[in-house]
C-alpha positions as CSV (number, residue, x, y, z in Angstrom):
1,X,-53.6,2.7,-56.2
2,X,-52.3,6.0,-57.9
3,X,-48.7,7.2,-57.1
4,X,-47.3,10.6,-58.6
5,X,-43.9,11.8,-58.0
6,X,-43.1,15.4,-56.6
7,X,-40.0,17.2,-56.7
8,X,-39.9,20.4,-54.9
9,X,-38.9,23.8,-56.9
10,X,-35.9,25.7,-55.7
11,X,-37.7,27.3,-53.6
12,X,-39.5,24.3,-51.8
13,X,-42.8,24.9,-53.5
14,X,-44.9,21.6,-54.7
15,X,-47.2,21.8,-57.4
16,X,-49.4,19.5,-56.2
17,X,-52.0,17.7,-58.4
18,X,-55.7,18.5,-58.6
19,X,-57.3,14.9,-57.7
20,X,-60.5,16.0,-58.1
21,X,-62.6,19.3,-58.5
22,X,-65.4,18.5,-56.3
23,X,-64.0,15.0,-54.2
24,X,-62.9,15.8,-50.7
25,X,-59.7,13.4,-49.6
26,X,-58.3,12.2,-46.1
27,X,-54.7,13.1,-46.1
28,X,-51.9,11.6,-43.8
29,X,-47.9,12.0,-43.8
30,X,-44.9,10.8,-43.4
31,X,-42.1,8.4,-44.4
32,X,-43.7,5.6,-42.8
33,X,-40.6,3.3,-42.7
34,X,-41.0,0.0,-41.8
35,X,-45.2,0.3,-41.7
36,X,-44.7,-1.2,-38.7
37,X,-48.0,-1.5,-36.4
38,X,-48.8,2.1,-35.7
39,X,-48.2,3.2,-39.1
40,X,-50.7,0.3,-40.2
41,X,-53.3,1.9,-37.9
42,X,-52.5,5.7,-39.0
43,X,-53.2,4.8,-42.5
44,X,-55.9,2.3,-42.2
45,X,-57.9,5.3,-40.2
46,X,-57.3,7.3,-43.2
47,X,-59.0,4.5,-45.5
48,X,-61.9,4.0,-43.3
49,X,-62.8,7.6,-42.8
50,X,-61.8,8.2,-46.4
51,X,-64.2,5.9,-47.4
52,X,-67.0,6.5,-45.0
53,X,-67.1,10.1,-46.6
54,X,-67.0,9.2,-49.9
55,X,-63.2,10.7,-50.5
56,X,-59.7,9.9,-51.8
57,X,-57.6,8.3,-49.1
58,X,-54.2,10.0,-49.7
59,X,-50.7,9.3,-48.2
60,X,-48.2,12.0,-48.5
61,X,-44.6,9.6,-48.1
62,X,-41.8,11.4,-47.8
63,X,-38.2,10.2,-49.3
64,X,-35.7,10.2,-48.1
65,X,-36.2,10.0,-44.9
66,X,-36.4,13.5,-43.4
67,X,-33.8,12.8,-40.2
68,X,-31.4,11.4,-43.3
69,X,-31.4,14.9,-45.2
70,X,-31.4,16.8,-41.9
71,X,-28.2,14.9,-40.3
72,X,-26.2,15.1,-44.0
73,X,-26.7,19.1,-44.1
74,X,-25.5,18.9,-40.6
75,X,-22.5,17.2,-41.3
76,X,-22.2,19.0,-45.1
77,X,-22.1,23.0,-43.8
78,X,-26.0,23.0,-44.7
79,X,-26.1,21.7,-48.1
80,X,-28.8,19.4,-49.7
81,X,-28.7,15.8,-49.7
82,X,-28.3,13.6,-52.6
83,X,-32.1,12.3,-54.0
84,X,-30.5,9.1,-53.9
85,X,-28.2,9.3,-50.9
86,X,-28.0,5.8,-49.5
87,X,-29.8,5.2,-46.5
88,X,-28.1,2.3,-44.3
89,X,-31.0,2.8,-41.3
90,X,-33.8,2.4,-44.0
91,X,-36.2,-0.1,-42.4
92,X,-37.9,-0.9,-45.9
93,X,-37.5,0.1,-49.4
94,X,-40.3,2.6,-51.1
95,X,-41.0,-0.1,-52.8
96,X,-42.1,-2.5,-50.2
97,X,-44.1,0.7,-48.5
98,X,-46.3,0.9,-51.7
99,X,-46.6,-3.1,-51.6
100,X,-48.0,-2.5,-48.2
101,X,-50.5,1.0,-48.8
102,X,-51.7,-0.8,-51.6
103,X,-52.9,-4.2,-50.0
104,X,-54.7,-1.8,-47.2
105,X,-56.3,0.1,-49.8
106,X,-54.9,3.6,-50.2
107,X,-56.2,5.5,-53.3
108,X,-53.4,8.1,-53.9
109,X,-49.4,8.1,-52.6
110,X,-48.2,11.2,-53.2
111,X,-44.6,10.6,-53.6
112,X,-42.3,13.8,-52.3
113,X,-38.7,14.4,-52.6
114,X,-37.7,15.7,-49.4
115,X,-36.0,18.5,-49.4
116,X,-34.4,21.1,-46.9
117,X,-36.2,24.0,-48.7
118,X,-39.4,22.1,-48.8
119,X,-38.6,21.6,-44.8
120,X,-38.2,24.9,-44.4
121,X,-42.6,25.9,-45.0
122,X,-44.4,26.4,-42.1
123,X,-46.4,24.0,-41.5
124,X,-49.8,26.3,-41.3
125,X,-48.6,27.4,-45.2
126,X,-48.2,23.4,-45.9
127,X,-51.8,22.1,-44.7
128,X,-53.2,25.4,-46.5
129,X,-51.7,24.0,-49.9
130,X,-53.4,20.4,-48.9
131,X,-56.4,22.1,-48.2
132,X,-56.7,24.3,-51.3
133,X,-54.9,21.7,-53.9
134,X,-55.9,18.6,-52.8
135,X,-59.3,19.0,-51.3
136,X,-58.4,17.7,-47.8
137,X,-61.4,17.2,-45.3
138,X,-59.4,15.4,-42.6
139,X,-56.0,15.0,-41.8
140,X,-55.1,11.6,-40.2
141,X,-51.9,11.6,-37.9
142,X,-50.6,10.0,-34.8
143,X,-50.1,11.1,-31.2
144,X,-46.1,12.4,-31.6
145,X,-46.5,13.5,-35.0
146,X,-45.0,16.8,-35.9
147,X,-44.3,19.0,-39.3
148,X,-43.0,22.2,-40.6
149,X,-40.0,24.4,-39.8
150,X,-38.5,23.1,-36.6
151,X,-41.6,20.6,-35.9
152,X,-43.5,23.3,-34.9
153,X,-46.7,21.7,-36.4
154,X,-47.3,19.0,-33.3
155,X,-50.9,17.4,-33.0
156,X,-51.4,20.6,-30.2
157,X,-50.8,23.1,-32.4
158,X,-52.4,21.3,-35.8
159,X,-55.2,20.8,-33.4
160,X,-55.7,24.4,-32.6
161,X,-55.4,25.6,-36.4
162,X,-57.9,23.1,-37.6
163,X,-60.6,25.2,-35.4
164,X,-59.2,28.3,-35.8
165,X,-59.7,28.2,-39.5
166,X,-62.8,25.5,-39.6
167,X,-61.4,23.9,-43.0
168,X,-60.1,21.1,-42.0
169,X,-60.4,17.9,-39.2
170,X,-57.8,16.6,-37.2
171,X,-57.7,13.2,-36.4
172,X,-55.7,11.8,-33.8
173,X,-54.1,7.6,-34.1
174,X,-52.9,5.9,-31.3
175,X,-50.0,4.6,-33.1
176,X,-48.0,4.1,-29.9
177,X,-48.9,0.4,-29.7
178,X,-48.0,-1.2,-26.0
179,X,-46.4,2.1,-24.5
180,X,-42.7,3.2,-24.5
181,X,-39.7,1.3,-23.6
182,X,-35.9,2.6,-23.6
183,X,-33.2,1.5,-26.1
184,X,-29.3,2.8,-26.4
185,X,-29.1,5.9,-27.7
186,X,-25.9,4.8,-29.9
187,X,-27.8,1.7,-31.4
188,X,-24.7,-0.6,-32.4
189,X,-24.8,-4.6,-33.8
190,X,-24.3,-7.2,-30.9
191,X,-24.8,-10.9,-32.1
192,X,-26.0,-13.0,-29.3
193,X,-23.6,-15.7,-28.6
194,X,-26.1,-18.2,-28.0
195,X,-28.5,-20.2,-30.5
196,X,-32.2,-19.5,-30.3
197,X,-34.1,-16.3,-30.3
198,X,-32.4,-13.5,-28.0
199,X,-34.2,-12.6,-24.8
200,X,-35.2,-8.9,-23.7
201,X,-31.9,-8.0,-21.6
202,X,-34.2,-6.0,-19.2
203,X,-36.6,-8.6,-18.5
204,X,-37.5,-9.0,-15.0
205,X,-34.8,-5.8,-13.8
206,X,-36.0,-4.0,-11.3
207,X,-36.2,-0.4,-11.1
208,X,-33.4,0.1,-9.8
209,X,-31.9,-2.5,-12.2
210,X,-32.9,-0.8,-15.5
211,X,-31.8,2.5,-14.2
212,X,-28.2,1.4,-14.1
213,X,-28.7,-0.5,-17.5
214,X,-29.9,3.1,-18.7
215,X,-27.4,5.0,-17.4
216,X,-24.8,2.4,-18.5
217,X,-26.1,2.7,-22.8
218,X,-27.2,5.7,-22.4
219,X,-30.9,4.3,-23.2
220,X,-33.5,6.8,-24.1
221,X,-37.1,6.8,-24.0
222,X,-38.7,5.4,-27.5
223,X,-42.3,4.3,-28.8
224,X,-42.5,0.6,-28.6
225,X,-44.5,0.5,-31.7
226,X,-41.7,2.6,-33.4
227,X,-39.0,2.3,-36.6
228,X,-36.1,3.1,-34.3
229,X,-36.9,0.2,-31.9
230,X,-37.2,-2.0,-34.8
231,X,-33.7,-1.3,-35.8
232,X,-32.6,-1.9,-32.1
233,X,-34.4,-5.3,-31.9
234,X,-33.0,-6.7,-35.3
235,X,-29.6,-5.5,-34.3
236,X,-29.3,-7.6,-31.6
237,X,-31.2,-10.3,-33.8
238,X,-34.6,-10.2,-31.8
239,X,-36.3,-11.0,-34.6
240,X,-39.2,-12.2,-33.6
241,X,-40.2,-8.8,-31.2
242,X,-39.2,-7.0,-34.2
243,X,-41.5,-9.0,-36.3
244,X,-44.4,-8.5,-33.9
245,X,-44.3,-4.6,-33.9
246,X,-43.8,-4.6,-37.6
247,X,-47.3,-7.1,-37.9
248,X,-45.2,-9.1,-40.4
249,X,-41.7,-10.4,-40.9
250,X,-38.9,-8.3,-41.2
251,X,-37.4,-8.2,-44.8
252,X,-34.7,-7.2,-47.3
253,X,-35.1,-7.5,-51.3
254,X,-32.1,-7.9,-53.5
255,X,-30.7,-9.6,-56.8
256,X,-29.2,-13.3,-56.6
257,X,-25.8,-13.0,-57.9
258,X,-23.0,-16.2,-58.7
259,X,-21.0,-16.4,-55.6
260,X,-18.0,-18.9,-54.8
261,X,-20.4,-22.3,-55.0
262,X,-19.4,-23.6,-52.1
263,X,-22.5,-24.1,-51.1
264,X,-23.2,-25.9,-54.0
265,X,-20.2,-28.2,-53.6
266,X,-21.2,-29.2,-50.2
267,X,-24.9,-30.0,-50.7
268,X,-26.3,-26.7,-49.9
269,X,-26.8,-24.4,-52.3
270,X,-27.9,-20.8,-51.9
271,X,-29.4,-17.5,-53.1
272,X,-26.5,-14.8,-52.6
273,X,-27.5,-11.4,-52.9
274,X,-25.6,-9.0,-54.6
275,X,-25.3,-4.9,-53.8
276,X,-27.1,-3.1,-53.2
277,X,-29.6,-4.6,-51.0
278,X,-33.2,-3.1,-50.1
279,X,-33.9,-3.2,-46.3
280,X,-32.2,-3.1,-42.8
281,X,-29.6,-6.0,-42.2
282,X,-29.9,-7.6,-38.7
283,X,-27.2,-8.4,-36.8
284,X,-24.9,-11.4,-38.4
285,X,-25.8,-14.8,-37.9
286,X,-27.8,-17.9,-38.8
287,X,-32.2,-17.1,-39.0
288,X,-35.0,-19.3,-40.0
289,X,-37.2,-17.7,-42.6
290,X,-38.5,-17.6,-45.9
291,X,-37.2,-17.2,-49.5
292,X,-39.4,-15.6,-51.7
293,X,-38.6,-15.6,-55.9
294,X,-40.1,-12.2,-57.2
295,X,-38.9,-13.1,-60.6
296,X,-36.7,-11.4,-63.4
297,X,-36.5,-7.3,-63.3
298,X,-38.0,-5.3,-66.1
299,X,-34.8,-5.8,-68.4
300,X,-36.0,-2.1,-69.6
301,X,-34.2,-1.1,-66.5
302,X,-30.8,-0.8,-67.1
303,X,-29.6,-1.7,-63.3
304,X,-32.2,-4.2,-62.9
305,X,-33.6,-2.7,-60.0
306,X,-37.5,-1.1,-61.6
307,X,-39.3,-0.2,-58.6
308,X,-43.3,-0.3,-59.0
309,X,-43.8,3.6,-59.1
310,X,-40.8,4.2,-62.1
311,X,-42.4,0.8,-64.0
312,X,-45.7,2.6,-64.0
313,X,-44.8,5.8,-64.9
314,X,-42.8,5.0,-68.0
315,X,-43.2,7.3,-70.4
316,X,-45.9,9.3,-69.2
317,X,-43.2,12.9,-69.4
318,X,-43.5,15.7,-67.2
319,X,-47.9,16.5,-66.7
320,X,-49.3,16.8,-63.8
321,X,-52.4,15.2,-62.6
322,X,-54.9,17.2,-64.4
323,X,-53.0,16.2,-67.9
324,X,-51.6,19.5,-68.2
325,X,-47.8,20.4,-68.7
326,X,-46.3,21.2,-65.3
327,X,-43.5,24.2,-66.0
328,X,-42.7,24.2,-62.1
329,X,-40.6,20.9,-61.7
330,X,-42.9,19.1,-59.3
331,X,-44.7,16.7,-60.8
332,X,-42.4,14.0,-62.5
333,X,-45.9,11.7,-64.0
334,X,-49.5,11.7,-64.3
335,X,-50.7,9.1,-61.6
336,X,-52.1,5.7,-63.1
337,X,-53.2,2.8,-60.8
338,X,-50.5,0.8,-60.0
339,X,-51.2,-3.1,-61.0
340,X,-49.4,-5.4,-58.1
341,X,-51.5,-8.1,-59.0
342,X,-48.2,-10.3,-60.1
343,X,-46.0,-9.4,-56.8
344,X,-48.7,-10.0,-54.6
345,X,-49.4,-13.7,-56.0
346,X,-45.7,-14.1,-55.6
347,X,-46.0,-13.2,-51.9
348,X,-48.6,-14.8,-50.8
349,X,-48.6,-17.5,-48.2
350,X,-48.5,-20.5,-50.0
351,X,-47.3,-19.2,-53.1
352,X,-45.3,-21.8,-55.3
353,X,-42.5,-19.0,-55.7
354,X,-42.2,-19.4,-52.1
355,X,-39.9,-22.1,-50.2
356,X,-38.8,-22.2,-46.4
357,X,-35.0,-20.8,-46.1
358,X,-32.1,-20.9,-43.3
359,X,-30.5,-17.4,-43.9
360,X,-27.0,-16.4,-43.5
361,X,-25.6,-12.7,-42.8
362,X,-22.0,-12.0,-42.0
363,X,-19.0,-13.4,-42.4
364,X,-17.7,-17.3,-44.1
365,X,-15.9,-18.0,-40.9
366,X,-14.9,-21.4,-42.1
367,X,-13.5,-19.7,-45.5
368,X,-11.6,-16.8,-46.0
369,X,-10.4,-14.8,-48.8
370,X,-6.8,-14.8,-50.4
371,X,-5.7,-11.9,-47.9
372,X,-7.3,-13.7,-45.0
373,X,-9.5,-11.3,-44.5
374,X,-13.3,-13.0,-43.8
375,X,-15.9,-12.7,-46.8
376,X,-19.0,-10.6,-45.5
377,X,-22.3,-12.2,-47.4
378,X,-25.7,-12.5,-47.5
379,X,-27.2,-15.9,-48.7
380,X,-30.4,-18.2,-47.8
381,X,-31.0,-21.5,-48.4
382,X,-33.9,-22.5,-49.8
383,X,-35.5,-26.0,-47.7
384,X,-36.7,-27.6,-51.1
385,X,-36.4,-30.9,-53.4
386,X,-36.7,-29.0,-56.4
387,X,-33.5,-27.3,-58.4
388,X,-34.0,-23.8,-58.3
389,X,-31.9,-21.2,-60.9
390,X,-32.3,-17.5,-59.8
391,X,-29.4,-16.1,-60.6
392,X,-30.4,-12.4,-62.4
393,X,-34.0,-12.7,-60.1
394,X,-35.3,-9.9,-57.5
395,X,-36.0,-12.0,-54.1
396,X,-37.6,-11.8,-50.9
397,X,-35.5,-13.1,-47.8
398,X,-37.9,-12.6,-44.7
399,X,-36.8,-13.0,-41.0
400,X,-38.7,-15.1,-39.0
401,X,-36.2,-16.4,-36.0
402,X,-32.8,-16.0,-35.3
403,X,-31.1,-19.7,-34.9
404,X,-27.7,-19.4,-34.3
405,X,-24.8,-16.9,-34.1
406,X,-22.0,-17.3,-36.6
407,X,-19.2,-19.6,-36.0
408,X,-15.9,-21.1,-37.5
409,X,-16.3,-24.9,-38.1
410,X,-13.2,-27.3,-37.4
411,X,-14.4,-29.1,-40.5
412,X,-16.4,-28.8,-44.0
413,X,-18.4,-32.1,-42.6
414,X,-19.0,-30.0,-39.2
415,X,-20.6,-27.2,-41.0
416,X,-22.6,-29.9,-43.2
417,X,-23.9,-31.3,-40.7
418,X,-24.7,-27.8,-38.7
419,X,-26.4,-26.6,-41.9
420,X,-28.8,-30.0,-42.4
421,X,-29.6,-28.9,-38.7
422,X,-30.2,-25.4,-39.7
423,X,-32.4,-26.1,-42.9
424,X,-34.1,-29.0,-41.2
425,X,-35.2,-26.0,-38.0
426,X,-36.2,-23.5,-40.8
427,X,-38.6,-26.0,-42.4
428,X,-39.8,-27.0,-38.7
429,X,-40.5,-22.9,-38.3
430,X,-42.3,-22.6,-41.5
431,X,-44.4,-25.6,-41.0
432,X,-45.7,-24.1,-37.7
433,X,-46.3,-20.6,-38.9
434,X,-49.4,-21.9,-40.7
C-alpha cells in the first residue's frame, strides 16, 4: 500500500499526485474512524470494483477529523485548528486505520490535512480535481455521505453531477449496517455498577417507553453501524456491541511506562501505559481482553511514537508522486508501499507476542496518592507463566468484555484474590474466542 501526505496551500488547493497517466482509480473519502463495519464495506467496494477494472483503489482519509476542526473554529472566532490538536473522541489512531486499509487491500491512501480553507471548495470543484489529477472512474461512498462547503455534495446531488457531466460513476454502500437506533445527544461516561457485560437500557421498552427515555437524554437518531454509537456503547462499557459493529475488538495503543509496582508486589504485575494514548478510552473499570507487544519504537523517533506513514517516508523531502519538486506545499513525500509485514505477525491470532490480559481503566481505589486524591491509570495484566519486560515497548490493549466496575477493596488480600478472579475470567474469554 502507498500513502502520500497532503497539506493544503493557503488557499485550500491540493496538489494532488499523478498515480498514473493512463490507469483509471476508484476513489472513496473520509476519515473513516474506527473502520467500523460500514466503513469496511465502503472501502472493500472500492477494492473490488477497483480491481474488476483494472484500477488503483484509492482512499482519500481525512485528519483530523473534520467535525474536530469545525467545532475548534467555532469555539476559536473562526480560526484554524492545530495539525496536531488532540482529539479525545478519536475512535482509532491513523495508524491503526492504515493497519486496517492495508490488510483489505487498498493501493493508494491519500493522506490530507484537513483544513477549513480546503473545507471551504465546492464539492463539484473537489471531484473535478479527482477526476482530472487522479484519474477517478468511480467514486465509492455510503448512503449519508456528504462533502464540500456546507455538505452540499450528498449522494443526491453527487448523483446528479456524475450524469450531468458523464466523467465519473457513483456508487452507492450500504454502510448503515442493522438500521438506526437513538443515543444521548450529550454522550457522558456511566460505569455500570454491576459485573458482567452491560445490557441495552432500551431493551424490551415499549414505544411509549423509549419515547420518555428519549425525551429524558435527549437521544437522537444515529446509524447503528456508526463511530458516534461506538463511542456511546464503550462509554457505558458495552464492549461487546461495540466490538460487533466495529467487526473486531475495540483498542487503544500506547507505551508501557514504570508505574508504582504494586502490582508487582502483590503478584500481579502489569503493563501501564503512559501519555499519550492512541484510541478512545471506555468507561473505567475492570475488561477481559488481550495484550498485544508491538515491540520497541523506531528509536529514530525522538518521542517514540513513529507511526507507519512518517517511518516510510523518511527522507524522501518534499516531491510529489511523479518525482518532481512540488513548490505548492501539498505533497510532504513521494508514496512508497508501506511494509506491515512485522506488525501484522505481531497481531495475529496466535501470535507469541500475544497473551490474554484483565485490563484496568480508572482510578486505584484501594491506593491513593499523597494528597488523597485517587491515581487515574491504565494498566493490563498479561494471563501468562512467562516474565515479560516491556517497559519502553508500543502495545496493543484490545477490549473484549467488560468484567467488573471499579471498586475500593477492604484489604490488599481482597483485591488479590478479586484480581486471580479477574485474570483467571480473561484467560476463560480468550480461550473461547478461538
Amino acid at each position: 500500500m502507498n500513502i502520500t501526505n497532503l497539506v493544503p496551500d493557503d488557499n485550500g488547493l491540493v496538489n494532488w499526485p499523478t498515480l498514473s497517466v493512463n490507469r483509471k482509480s476508484v476513489v472513496t473519502v473520509g476519515s473513516f474512524d474506527g473502520m467500523h463495519q460500514g466503513h469496511r464495506a465502503v472501502i472493500g467496494r472500492t477494492v473490488e470494483l477497483a480491481k474488476r477494472n483494472n484500477a488503483f483503489s484509492v482512499v482519500i482519509l481525512f485528519n483530523p477529523r473534520p467535525s474536530i476542526v469545525h467545532q475548534y473554529a467555532k469555539t476559536h472566532q473562526g480560526q484554524q485548528a492545530p495539525a496536531d490538536i488532540a482529539d479525545p473522541e478519536q475512535l482509532m489512531s491513523i495508524d491503526q486505520r492504515l493497519r486496517v486499509m492495508d490488510e483489505l487491500g487498498v493501493d493508494h491512501v491519500l493522506l490530507v490535512q484537513y483544513t477549513l480553507a480546503f473545507a471551504a471548495k465546492s464539492f463539484r470543484f473537489f471531484l473535478g480535481q479527482l477526476v482530472g489529477k487522479l484519474g477517478m472512474r468511480t467514486l465509492v461512498l455510503g448512503q449519508d455521505a456528504h462533502m464540500g462547503a456546507g455538505r452540499t455534495g450528498d449522494v443526491k446531488a453527487i448523483e446528479n453531477l456524475a450524469l450531468a457531466t458523464g466523467v465519473f460513476e457513483l456508487d452507492i454502500v450500504d454502510d448503515r449496517g442493522p438500521g438506526y437506533t437513538r443515543i444521548p445527544k450529550d454522550v457522558s461516561y456511566t460505569m455500570p455498577q454491576e459485573p458482567g457485560e452491560p445490557n441495552d437500557p432500551t431493551a424490551g421498552m415499549t414505544k411509549a417507553q423509549l419515547r420518555a427515555w428519549s425525551k429524558r437524554h435527549q437521544a437522537q437518531q444515529a446509524r447503528v453501524w456508526s463511530s458516534s454509537n461506538v463511542r456511546y456503547l464503550l462509554s457505558q462499557g458495552r464492549i461487546k456491541d461495540a466490538d460487533a459493529i466495529l467487526g473486531a475488538p475495540h483498542a487503544i495503543e500506547g507505551t508501557v511506562v514504570h508505574g508504582e509496582q504494586r502490582g508487582r508486589g502483590i503478584g500481579f504485575p502489569t503493563a501501564n501505559l503512559g501519555a499519550p494514548i492512541d484510541g478512545y478510552l471506555p468507561v473505567d473499570g475492570v475488561y477481559a481482553g488481550w495484550l498485544v507487544d508491538l515491540g520497541e519504537p523506531d528509536h529514530d523517533d525522538a518521542d517514540g511514537s513513529a507511526t507507519p506513514e512518517e517511518t516510510n517516508q523518511a527522507d524522501t523531502g518534499t516531491t510529489n508522486g511523479t518525482g518532481t519538486t512540488n513548490s505548492a506545499s501539498a505533497v510532504a513525500s513521494i508514496p512508497q508501499p508501506l511494509d506491515l509485514a512485522p506488525v501484522r505477525s505481531r497481531l495475529a491470532p496466535h501470535s507469541p507476542w500475544r497473551w490474554p490480559a484483565a485490563i484496568s481503566i480508572g482510578t486505584k481505589p484501594t491506593f491513593e496518592t499523597e494528597n488523597g486524591e485517587p491515581e487515574r491509570v491504565v494498566e493490563a495484566y498479561a494471563v501468562t507463566d512467562d516474565w515479560l519486560d516491556l517497559y519502553g515497548h508500543r502495545v496493543r490493549i484490545e477490549f473484549t468484555g467488560f468484567l467488573r466496575p471499579q471498586i475500593k477493596f477492604d484489604s490488599v488480600d481482597a483485591l488479590k484474590a478479586e484480581l486471580a478472579a479477574n485474570a483467571k475470567q480473561a484467560e476463560e474469554a480468550a480461550r473461547n474466542a478461538h
